[in-house]
C-alpha positions in Angstrom: 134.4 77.0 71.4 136.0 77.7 74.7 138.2 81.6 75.4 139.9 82.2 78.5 140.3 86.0 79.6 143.0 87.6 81.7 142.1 90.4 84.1 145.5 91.4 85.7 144.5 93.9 88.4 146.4 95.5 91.1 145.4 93.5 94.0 144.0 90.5 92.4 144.8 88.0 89.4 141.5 86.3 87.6 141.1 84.0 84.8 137.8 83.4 82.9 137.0 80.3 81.0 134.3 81.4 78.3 131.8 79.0 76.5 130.9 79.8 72.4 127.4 81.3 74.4 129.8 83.9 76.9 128.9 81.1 79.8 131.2 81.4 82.5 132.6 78.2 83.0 135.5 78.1 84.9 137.2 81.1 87.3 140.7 81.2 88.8 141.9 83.9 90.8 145.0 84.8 92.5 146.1 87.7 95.2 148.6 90.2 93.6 150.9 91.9 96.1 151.7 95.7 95.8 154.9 97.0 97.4 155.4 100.0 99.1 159.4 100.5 99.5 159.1 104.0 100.3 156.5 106.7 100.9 154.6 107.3 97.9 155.9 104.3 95.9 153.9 101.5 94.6 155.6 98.8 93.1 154.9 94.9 91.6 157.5 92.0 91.1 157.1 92.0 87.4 157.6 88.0 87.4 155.4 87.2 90.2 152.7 88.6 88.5 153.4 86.4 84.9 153.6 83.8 86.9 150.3 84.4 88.7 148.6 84.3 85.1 150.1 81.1 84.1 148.7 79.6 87.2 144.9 81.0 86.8 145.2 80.3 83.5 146.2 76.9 84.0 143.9 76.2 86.5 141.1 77.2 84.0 142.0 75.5 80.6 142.3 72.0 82.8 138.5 72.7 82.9 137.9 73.7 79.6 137.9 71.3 76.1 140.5 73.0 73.5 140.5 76.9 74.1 140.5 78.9 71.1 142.1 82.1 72.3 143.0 84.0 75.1 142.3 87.5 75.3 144.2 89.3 78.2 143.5 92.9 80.2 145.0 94.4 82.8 145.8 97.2 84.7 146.9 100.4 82.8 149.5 103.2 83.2 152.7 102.3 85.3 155.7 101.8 84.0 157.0 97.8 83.2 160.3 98.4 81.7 161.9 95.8 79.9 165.6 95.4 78.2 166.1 94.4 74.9 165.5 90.3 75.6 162.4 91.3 77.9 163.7 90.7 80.9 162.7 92.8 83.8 165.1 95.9 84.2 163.0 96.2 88.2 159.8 96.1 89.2 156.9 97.5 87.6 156.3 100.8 89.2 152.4 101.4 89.2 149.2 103.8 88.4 149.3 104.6 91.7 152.6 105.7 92.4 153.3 108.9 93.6 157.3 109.7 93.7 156.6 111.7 90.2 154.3 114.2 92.5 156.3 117.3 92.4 157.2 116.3 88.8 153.5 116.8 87.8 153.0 119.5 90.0 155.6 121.5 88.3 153.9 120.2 84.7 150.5 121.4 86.2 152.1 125.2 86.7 153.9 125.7 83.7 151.0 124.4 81.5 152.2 121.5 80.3 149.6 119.4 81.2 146.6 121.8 79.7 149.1 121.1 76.1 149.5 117.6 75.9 145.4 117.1 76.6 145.1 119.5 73.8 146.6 117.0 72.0 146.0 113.5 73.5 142.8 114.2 75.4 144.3 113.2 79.3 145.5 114.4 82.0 148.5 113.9 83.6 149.5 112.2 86.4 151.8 110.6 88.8 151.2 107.2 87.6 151.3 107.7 84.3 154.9 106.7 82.2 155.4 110.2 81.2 156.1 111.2 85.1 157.6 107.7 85.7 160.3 108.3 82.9 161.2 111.7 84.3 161.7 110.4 87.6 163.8 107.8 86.7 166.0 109.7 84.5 167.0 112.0 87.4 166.8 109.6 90.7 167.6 106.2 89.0 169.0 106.7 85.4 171.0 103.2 85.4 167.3 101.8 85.2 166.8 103.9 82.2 170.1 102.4 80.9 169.4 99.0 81.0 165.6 99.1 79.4 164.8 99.0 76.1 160.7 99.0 76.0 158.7 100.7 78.5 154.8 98.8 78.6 152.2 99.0 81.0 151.1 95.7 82.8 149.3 94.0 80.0 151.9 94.5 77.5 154.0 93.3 79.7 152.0 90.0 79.9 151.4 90.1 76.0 154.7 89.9 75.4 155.2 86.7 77.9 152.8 85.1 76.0 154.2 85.7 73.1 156.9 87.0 72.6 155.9 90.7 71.0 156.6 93.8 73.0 153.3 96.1 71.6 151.0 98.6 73.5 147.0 99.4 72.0 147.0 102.8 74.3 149.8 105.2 75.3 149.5 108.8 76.9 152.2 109.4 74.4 149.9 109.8 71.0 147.9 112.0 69.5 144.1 111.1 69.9 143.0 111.8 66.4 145.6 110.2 64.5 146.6 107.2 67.1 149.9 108.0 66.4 153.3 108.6 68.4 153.6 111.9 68.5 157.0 113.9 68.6 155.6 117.1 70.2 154.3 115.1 73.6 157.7 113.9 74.1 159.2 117.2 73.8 156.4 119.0 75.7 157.8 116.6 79.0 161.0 117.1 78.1 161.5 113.4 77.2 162.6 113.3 73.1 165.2 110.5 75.0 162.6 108.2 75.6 161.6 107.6 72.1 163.3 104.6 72.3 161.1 102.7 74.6 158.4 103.2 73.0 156.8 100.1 72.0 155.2 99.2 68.7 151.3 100.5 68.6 148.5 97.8 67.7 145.3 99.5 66.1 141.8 97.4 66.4 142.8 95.3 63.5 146.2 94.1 64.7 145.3 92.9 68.4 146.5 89.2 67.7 149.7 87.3 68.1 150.3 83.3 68.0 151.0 82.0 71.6 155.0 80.8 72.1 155.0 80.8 75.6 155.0 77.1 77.1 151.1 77.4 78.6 149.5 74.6 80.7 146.5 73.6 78.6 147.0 75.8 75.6 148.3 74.8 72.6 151.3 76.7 70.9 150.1 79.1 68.4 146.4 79.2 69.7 145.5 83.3 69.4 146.6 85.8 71.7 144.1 89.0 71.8 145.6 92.0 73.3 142.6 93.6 74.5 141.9 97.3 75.7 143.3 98.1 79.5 141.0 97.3 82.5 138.6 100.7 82.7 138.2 99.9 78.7 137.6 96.4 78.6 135.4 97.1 81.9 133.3 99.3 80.4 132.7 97.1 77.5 132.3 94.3 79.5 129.4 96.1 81.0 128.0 97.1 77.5 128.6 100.3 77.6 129.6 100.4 73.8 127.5 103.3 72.1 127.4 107.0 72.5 125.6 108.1 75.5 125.8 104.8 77.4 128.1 104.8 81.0 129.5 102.6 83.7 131.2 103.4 87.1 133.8 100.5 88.2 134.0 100.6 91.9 137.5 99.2 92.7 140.4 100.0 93.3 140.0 102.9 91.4 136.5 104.7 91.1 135.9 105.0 87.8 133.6 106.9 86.0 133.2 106.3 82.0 131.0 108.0 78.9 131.0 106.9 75.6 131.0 109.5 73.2 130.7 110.1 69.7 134.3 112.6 69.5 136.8 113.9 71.5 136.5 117.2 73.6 140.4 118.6 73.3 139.3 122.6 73.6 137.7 121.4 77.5 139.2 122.2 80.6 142.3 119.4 80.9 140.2 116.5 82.9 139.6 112.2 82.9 141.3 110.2 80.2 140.1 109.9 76.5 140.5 106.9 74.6 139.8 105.8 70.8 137.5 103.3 71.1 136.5 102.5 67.5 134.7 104.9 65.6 133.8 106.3 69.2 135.6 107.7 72.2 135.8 106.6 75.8 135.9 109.1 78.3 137.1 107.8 81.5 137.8 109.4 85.5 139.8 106.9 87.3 140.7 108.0 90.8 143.5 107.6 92.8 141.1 106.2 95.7 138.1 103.6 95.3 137.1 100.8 97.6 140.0 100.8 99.7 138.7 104.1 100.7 135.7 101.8 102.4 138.5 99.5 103.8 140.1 102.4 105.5 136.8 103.4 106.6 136.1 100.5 108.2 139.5 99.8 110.4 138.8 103.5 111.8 135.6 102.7 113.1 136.5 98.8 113.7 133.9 97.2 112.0 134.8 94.3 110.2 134.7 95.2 106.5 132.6 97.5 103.9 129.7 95.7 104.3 129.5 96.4 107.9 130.6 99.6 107.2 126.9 100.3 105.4 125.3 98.7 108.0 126.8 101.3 110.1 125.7 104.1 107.7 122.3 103.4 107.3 121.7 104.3 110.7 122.1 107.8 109.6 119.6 109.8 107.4 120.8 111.1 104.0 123.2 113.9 104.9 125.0 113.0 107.6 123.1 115.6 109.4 125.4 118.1 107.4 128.9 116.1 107.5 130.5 115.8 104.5 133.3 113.7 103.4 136.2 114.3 101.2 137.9 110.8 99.7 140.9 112.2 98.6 143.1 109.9 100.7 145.5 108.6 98.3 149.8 110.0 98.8 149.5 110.6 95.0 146.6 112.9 95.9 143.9 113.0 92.8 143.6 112.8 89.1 139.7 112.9 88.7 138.0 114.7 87.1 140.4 116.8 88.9 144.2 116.7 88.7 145.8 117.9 92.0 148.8 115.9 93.4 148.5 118.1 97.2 144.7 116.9 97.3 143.7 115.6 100.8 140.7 114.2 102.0 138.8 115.6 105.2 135.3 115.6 107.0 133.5 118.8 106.8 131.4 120.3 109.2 132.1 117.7 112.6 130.7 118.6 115.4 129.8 117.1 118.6 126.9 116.0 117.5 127.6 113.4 114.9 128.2 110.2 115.7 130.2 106.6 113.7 127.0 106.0 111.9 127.5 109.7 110.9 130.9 109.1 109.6 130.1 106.1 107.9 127.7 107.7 105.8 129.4 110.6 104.9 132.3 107.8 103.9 129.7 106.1 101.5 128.3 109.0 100.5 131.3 110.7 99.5 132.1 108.3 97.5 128.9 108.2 95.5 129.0 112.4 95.4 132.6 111.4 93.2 130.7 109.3 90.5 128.4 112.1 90.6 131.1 114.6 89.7 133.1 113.1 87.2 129.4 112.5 85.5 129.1 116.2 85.8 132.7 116.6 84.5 132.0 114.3 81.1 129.3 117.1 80.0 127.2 114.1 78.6 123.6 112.8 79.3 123.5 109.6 79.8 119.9 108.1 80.7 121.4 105.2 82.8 124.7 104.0 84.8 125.6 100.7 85.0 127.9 99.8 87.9 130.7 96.8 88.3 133.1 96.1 90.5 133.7 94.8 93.7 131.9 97.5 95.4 129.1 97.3 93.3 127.8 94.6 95.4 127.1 96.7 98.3 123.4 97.5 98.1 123.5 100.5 100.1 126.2 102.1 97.8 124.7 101.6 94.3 121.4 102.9 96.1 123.8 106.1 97.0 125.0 106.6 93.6 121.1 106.1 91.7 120.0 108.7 94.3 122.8 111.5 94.1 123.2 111.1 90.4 119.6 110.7 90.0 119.8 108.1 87.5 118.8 104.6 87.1 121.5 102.2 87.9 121.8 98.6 86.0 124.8 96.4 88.2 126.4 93.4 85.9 125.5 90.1 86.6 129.6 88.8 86.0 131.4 89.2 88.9 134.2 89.5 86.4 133.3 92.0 84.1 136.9 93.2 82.7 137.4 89.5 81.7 134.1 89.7 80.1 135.1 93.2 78.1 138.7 90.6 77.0 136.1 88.2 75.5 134.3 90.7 73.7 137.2 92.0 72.5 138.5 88.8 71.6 135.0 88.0 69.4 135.7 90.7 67.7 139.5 90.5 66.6 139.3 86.6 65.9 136.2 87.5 63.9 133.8 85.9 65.9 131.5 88.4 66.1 130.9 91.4 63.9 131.8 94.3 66.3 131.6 95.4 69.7 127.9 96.2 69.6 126.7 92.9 68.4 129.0 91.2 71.0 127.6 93.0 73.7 124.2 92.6 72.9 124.7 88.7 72.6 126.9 88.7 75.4 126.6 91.4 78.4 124.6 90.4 81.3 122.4 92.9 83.9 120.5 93.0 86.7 117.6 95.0 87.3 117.4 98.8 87.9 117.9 101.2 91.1 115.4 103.6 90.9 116.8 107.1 92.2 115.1 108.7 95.2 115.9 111.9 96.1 119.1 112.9 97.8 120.1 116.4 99.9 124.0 116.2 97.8 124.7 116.7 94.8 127.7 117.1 92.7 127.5 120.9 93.3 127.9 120.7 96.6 130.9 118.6 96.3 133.0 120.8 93.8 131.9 123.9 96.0 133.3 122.4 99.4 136.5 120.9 96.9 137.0 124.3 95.7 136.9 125.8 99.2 139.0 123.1 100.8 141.8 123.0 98.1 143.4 126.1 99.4 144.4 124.3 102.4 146.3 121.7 101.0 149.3 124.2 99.4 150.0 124.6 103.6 149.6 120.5 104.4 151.7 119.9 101.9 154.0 122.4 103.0 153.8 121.1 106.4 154.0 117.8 105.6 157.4 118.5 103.9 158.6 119.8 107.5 157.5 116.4 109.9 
């Protein structure tokens, strides 16, 4: 037996080929570009990207025997519209767009937000198709015109392959019956958009027959539509039962608990999704790694691994500097929603030096993970990490020692692709369930013992808390340069 699993990220493209034993056997990646037109947008050619996945996935059945399925995940949120052959009505606009802003400011105020998590269990962002939508319909509602189905990036792919246009997640149902419901639509004011809606596909309905002409795939081979990214990463990285959690450090930082039902009477934070018989709750950021990147240009070393070479030349601390990461335009979603949020150093002085500021960079970072932990209410015994910046020693070290928990980092350097597989076990009936697949199949290192750390989560929220009544006048300013 031979799979090969899509992971369709934001700024890169892999393909997985998967022996009948999970062994990687082949990888293909490919460099996805993300355009900026204007401030605060983020947009993707929707074709170049399809046409990104038929090359990796190409490149990786010419290594493989016959390949009995392929299981694709990918980014989630955006908007991808389609019209009614399928076609592209624009590009996709992405996660982490931020022209809806004001719109989910406004949502924010009027408590719109606090009802639809009552009902589907997440917050409400920029990114997300509900803002998108409204956007469109009052700056661009020719687009809106000419599209038939709105999907996010791997529905969008799914229905390349073959044909179908279907979603497994939307913002727009209700968490405890996985159904479309009527009352989010009116809530944002978008009963119009009904229409796009695409069809839902429930755990036992994630596969289609290929029809798409596929370099090294024969017509008809299964097609398993597999949970988003964040999902199919935390599976990927086993975390699969009630209690268990994972931090992706990527593009976006985020932090996931599996638990055994939703919380829908909470204060309105992180994402929930049905994940079984369980519940995944999730904090994607707006700001992850290329928060390091950022770092690293403004005090010219080369890249992020430098950039902890720099900071361990400070002690724990930062001798008092602290740093807030909230750098993205769309401003922050976890576990906090606040589209003003801005990021700052706190308490600079004189005496603190690069190394300084590349620790409290690091640092900061790790004191997020460590919040949105704090913000799932759970107890989780262990974290494992993933993701590119999970190879940086000095960083997972951060995160066992300010969330004072043992941390397990993957062994794949893919490990959405490996979540796909899983997936795709389980919905061509390979394997049992998700537990049994992960236990065969999910790969760790050894642990990060904590040591102890001078931050903690506490600290964090209490400087947040202090700092967020600045950025009412920044953004206010802001609007006058």
């Amino acid at each position: 037996m031979a799979a090969i699993c899509v992971d369709a990220g934001t700024t890169l493209i892999k393909a997985v080929g998967y022996g009948s034993d999970g062994t990687e056997l082949a990888v293909a990646r490919r460099a996805a570009t993300v355009s900026r037109p204007a401030p605060g947008h983020a947009e993707q050619d929707m074709e170049a990207v399809w046409t990104a996945v038929r090359e990796v996935v190409a490149e990786v059945a010419a290594r493989l025997d016959e390949v009995d399925f392929v299981a694709v995940t990918a980014q989630g949120d955006g908007a991808w519209l389609v019209d009614a052959d399928g076609e592209p009505t624009g590009p996709a606009i992405l996660w982490n767009d931020a022209r809806a802003a004001g719109t989910v400011a406004a949502w924010n105020s009027s408590g719109v937000v606090a009802e639809a998590f009552r009902i589907n269990g997440s917050t409400t962002a920029s990114g997300l198709p509900s803002a998108i939508l409204a956007w469109l319909c009052e700056h661009d509602p020719g687009r809106i015109t000419r599209s038939a189905t709105v999907l996010n990036c791997g529905g969008w792919i799914f229905s390349r392959l073959t044909g179908e246009r279907v979603t497994d997640y939307s913002a727009f149902t209700d968490l405890r019956s996985g159904r479309y419901c009527a009352e989010l639509l009116t809530l944002f004011g978008l009963e119009w958009a009904a229409r796009l809606l695409p069809e839902l596909r429930t755990d036992g309905d994630r596969v289609s027959p290929l029809t798409a002409d596929l370099p090294g795939v024969r017509p008809g081979t299964p097609v398993v539509l597999a949970p988003y990214d964040i999902v199919a990463t935390a599976l990927g990285a086993g975390a699969v039962s009630d209690g268990q959690a994972c931090a992706i450090l990527g593009t976006t930082l985020c932090t996931e608990l599996v638990v055994d039902r939703p919380e829908l009477d909470r204060a309105p934070t992180g994402i929930t999704v049905a994940l079984g018989r369980s519940y995944l709750r999730a904090f994607p950021t707006f700001a992850g790694t290329e928060v390091l990147h950022w770092a690293a240009r403004l005090l010219d070393v080369a890249g992020p691994e430098e950039l902890g070479e720099l900071a361990a030349r400070s002690e724990p601390g930062a001798d008092g500097l602290v740093f807030l990461p909230y750098l993205s335009p769309a401003g922050e979603r976890s576990p906090f929603s606040d589209p003003r949020a801005k990021g700052a150093f706190l308490g600079l002085s004189f005496e603190h030096g690069r190394e300084h500021l590349a620790r409290a960079v690091v640092e900061g970072l790790s004191l997020v993970v460590a919040d949105c932990l704090a913000a799932s209410e759970g107890r989780p015994r262990e974290l494992r990490l993933c993701g590119g910046g999970a190879g940086n020693a000095l960083w997972s070290q951060l995160i066992a020692d300010i969330c004072g928990l043992p941390v397990l980092r993957s062994a794949d350097a893919e490990v959405g692709a490996r979540g796909a597989f899983l997936t795709g076990l389980v919905a061509t009936g390979a394997a049992p369930s998700l537990a049994v697949a992960a236990e065969r199949h999910v790969r760790l290192g050894d642990p990060i013992a904590p040591v102890s750390h001078p931050l903690s989560a506490r600290d964090l929220i209490a400087l947040r808390n202090t700092a967020s009544r600045t950025w009412p006048t920044l953004a206010h300013l802001r609007d006058r340069t």
